[in-house]
Backbone as CSV, one residue per row, in Angstrom:
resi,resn,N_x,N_y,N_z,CA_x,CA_y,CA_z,C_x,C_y,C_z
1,UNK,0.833,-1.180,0.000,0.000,0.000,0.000,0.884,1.252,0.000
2,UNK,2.170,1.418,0.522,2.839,2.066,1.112,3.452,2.845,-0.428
3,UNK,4.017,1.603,-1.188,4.297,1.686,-2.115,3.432,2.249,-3.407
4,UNK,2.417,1.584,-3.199,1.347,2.174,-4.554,1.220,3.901,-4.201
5,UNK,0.944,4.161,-2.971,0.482,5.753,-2.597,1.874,6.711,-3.012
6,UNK,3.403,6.201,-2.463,4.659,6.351,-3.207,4.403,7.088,-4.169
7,UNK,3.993,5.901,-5.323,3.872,6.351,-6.698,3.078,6.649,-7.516
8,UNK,2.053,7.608,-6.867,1.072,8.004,-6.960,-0.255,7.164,-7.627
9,UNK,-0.122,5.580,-7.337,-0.799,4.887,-8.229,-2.427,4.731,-7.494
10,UNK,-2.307,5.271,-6.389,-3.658,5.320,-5.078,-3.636,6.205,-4.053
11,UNK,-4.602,7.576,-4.086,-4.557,8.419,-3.366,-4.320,8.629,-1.887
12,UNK,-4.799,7.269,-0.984,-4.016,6.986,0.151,-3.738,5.911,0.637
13,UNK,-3.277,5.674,1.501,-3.303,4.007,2.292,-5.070,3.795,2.612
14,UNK,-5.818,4.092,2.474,-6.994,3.395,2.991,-7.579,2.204,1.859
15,UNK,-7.977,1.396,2.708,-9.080,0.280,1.737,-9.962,-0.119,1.916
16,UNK,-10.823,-0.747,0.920,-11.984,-1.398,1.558,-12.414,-2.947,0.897
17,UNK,-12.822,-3.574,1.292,-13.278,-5.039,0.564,-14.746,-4.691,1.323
18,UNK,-15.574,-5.348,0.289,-16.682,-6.030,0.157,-17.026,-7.589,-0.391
19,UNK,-17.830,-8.091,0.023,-18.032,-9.486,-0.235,-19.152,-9.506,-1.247
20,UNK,-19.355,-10.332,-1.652,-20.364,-10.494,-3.123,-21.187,-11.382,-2.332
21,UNK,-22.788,-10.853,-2.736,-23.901,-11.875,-1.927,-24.893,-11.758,-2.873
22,UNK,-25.581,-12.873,-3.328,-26.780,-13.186,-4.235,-26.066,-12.263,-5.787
23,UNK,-25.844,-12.985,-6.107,-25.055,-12.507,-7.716,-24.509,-11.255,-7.899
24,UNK,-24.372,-10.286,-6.253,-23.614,-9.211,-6.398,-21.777,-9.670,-6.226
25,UNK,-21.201,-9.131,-7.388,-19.472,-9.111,-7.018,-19.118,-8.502,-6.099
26,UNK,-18.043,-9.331,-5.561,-17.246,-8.719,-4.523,-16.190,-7.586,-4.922
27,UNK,-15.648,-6.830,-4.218,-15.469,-5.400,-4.677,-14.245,-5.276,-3.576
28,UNK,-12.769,-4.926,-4.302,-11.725,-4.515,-3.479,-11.411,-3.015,-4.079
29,UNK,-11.361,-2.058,-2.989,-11.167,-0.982,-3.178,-9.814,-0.632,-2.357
30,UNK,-9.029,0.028,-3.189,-7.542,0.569,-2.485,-7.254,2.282,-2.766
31,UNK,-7.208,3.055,-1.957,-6.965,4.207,-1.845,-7.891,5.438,-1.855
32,UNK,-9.157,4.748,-1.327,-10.078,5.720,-1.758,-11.665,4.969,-1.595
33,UNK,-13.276,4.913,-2.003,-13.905,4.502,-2.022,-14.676,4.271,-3.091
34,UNK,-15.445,3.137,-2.936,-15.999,2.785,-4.779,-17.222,3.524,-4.461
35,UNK,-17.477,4.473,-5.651,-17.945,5.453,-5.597,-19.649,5.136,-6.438
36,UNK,-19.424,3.543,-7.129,-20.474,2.848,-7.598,-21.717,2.247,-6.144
37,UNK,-20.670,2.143,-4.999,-21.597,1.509,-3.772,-21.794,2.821,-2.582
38,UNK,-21.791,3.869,-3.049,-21.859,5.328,-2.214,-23.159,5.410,-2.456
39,UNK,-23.996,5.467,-1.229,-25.371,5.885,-1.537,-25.244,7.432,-0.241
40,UNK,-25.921,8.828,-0.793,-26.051,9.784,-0.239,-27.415,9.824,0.605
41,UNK,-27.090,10.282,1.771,-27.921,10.255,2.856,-27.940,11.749,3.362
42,UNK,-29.094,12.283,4.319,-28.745,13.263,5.194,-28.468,12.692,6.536
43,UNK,-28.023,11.519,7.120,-27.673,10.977,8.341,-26.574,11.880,8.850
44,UNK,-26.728,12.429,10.389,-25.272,13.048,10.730,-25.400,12.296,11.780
45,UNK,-24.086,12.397,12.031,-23.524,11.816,13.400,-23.049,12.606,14.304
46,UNK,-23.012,13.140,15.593,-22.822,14.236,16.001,-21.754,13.741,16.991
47,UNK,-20.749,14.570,17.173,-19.321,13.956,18.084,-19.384,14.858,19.467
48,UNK,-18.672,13.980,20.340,-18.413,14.963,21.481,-17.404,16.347,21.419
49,UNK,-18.553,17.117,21.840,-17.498,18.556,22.288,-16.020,18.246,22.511
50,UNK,-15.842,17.156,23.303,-14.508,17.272,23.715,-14.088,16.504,22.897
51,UNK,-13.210,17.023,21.918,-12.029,15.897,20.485,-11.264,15.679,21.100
52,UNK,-10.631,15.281,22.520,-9.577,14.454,23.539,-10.404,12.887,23.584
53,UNK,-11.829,12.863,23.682,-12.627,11.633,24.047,-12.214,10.717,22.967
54,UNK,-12.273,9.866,23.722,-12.168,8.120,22.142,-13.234,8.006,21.567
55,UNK,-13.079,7.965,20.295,-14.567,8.050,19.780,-14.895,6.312,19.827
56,UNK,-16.283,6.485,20.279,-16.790,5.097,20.784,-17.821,4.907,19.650
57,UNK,-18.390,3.664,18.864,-19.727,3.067,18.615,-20.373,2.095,18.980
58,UNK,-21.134,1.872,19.123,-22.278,0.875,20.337,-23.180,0.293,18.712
59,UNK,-22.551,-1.245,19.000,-23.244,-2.164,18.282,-23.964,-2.756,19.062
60,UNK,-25.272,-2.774,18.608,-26.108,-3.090,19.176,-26.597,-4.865,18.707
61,UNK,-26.485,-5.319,17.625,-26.660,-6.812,17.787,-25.853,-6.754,16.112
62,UNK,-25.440,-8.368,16.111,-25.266,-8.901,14.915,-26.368,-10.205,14.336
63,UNK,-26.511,-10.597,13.134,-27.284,-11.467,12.696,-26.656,-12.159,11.573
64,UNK,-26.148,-13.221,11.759,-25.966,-14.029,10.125,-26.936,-15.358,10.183
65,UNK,-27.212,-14.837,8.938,-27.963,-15.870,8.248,-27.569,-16.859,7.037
66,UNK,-28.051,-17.944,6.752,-27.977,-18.943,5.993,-26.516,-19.485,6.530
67,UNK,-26.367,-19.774,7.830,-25.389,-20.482,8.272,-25.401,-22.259,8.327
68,UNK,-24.937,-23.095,8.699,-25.182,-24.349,9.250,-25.889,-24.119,10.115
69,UNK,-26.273,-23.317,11.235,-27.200,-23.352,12.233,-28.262,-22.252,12.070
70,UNK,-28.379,-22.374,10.499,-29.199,-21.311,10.061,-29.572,-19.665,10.515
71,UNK,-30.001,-19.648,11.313,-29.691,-17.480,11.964,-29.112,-17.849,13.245
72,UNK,-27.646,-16.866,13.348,-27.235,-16.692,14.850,-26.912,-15.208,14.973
73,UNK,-27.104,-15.156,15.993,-26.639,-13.949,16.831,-25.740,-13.888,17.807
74,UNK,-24.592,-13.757,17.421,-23.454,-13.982,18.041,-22.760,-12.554,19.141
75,UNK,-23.896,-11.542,19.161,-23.513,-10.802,19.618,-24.888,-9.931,20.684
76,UNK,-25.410,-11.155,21.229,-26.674,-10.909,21.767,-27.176,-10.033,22.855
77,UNK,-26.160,-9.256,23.577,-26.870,-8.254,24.463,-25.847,-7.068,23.452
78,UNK,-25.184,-6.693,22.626,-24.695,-5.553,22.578,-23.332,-5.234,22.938
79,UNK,-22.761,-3.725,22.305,-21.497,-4.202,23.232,-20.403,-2.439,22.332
80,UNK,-19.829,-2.094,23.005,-19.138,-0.722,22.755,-18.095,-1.004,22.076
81,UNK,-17.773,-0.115,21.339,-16.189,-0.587,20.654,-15.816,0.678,20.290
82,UNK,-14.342,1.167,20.198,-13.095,2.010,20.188,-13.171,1.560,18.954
83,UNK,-13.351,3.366,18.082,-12.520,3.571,17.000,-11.485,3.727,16.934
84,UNK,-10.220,3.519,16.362,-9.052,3.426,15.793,-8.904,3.483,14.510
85,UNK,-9.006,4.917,14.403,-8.967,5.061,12.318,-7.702,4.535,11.661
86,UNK,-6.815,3.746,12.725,-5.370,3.429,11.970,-5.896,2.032,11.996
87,UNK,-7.107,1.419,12.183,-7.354,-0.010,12.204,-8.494,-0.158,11.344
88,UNK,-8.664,-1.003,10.714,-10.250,-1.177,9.835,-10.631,-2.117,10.609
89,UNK,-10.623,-2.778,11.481,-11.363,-3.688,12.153,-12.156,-3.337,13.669
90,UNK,-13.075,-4.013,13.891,-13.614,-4.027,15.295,-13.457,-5.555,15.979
91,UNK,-12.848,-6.086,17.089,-12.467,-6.900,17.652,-13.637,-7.746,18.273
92,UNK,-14.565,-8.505,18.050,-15.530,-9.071,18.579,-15.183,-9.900,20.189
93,UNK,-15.914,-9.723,21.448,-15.701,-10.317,22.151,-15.202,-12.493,21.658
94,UNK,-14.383,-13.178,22.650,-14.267,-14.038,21.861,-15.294,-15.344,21.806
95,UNK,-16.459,-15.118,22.657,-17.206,-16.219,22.355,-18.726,-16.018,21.344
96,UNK,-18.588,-14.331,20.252,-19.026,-14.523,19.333,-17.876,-14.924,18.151
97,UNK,-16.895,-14.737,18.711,-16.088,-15.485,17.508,-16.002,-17.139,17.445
98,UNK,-16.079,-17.434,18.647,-16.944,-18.949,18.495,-17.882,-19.175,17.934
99,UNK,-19.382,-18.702,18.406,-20.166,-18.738,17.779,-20.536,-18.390,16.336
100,UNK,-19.600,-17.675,15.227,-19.363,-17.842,13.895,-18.960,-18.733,13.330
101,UNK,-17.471,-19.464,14.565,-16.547,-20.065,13.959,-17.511,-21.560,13.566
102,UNK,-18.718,-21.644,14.766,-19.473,-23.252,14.583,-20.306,-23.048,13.674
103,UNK,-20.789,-21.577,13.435,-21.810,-21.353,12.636,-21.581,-21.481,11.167
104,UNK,-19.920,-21.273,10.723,-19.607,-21.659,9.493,-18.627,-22.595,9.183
105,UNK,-18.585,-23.163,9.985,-17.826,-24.318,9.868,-16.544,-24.480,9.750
């Protein structure tokens, strides 16, 4: 990544993947966002006064479906998570990562 942004071949280190579901393609995006899966909203999000605070988001449940154990919810009362814009991931407690891991085998 480090390299492509270098040489001006991708405007920054950011990326994104998407997965392909019901005859939609999956979609890797590097340096920027696919601008084909941007849908415009008036949604705002409003931040704390104080920009020292960690910015927090509160997931409130997960759902996969068409598993081996057909719908689970692996994330059943909820649960806070720390942004880290230097990370693309959110860390799931580890016994919904069990509960995926049986759910897909």
């Amino acid at each position: 990544m480090r390299n492509l942004t270098d040489q001006n071949m991708i405007t920054s280190l950011s990326f994104g993947y998407t997965a392909g579901l019901n005859q939609v393609v999956s979609s890797l995006t590097l340096g920027g966002y696919d601008a084909s899966r941007f849908t415009l909203s008036n949604i705002s999000v409003p931040f704390a006064a104080d920009d020292s605070r960690i910015l927090t988001v509160s997931v409130q449940s997960i759902t996969a479906s068409n598993t081996l154990q057909r719908i689970i919810s692996p994330l059943p009362t909820g649960a806070f998570f720390l942004i880290d814009s230097s990370v693309p991931d959110l860390w799931l407690p580890m016994f919904s990562c069990q509960l995926f891991e049986e759910a897909l085998g």
